[in-house]
C-alpha positions in Angstrom: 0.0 0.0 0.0 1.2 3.5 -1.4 1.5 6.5 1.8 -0.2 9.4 0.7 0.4 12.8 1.9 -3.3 13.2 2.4 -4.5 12.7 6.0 -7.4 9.6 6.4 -8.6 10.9 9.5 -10.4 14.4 9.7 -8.1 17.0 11.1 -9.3 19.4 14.2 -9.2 22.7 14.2 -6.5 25.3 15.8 -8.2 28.1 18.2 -8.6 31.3 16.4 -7.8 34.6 18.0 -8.9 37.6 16.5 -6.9 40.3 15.6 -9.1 42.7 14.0 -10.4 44.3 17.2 -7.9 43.5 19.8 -8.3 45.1 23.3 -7.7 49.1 23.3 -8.1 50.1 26.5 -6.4 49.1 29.9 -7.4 50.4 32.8 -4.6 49.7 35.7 -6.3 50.3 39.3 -5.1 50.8 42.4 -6.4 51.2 45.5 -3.8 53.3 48.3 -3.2 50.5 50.8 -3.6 47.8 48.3 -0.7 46.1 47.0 -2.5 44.5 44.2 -3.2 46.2 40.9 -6.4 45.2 38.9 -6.5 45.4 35.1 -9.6 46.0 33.0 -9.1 45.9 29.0 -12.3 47.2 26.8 -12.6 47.9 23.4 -15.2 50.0 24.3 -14.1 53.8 25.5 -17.2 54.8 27.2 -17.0 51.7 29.2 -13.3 52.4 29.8 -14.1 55.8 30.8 -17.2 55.4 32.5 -15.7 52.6 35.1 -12.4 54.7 35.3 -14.5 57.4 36.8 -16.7 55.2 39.1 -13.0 53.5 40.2 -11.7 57.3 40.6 -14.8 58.2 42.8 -14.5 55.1 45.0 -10.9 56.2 45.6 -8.6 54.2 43.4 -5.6 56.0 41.1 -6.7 54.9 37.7 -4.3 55.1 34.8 -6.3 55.1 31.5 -4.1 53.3 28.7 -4.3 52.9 25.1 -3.3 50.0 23.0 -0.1 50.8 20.5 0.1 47.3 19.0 2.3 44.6 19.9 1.6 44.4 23.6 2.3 47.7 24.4 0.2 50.3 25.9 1.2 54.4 26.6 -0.7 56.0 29.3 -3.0 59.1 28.4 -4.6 60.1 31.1 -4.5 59.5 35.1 -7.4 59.8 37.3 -7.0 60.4 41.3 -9.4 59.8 44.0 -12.0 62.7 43.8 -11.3 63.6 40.2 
């Protein structure tokens, strides 16, 4: 019998990610006598905002960040407790 390059068996599919709308906003929170930092990623920036501000009310240092590709996010904006 002749091997064929041709698979027999029915091959499974890989995971897809998408990269068309990856995440653009990162919120990083932190709360003063916290030591940990949460992270929230949107692509939505009235969400980002909106929970950046209720975050900033509730006392937390918020730095609002913006996705530059490849990983990396630049801070735009900061918001303190009371802004």
């Amino acid at each position: 019998m002749a091997k064929t390059r041709h698979s027999k068996h029915k091959r499974t599919g890989h995971p897809k990610v998408s990269l068309s709308t990856p995440e653009k906003y990162r919120l990083v929170i932190t709360y003063p006598g916290d030591p940990t930092t949460r992270h929230f990623t949107t692509s939505d920036l009235a969400q980002a905002r909106t929970i950046a501000r209720r975050n900033a009310n509730t006392g937390a240092r918020v730095d609002f960040q913006h996705h530059q590709g490849w990983g990396r996010y630049t801070t735009t904006r900061t918001y303190q407790p009371g802004d």
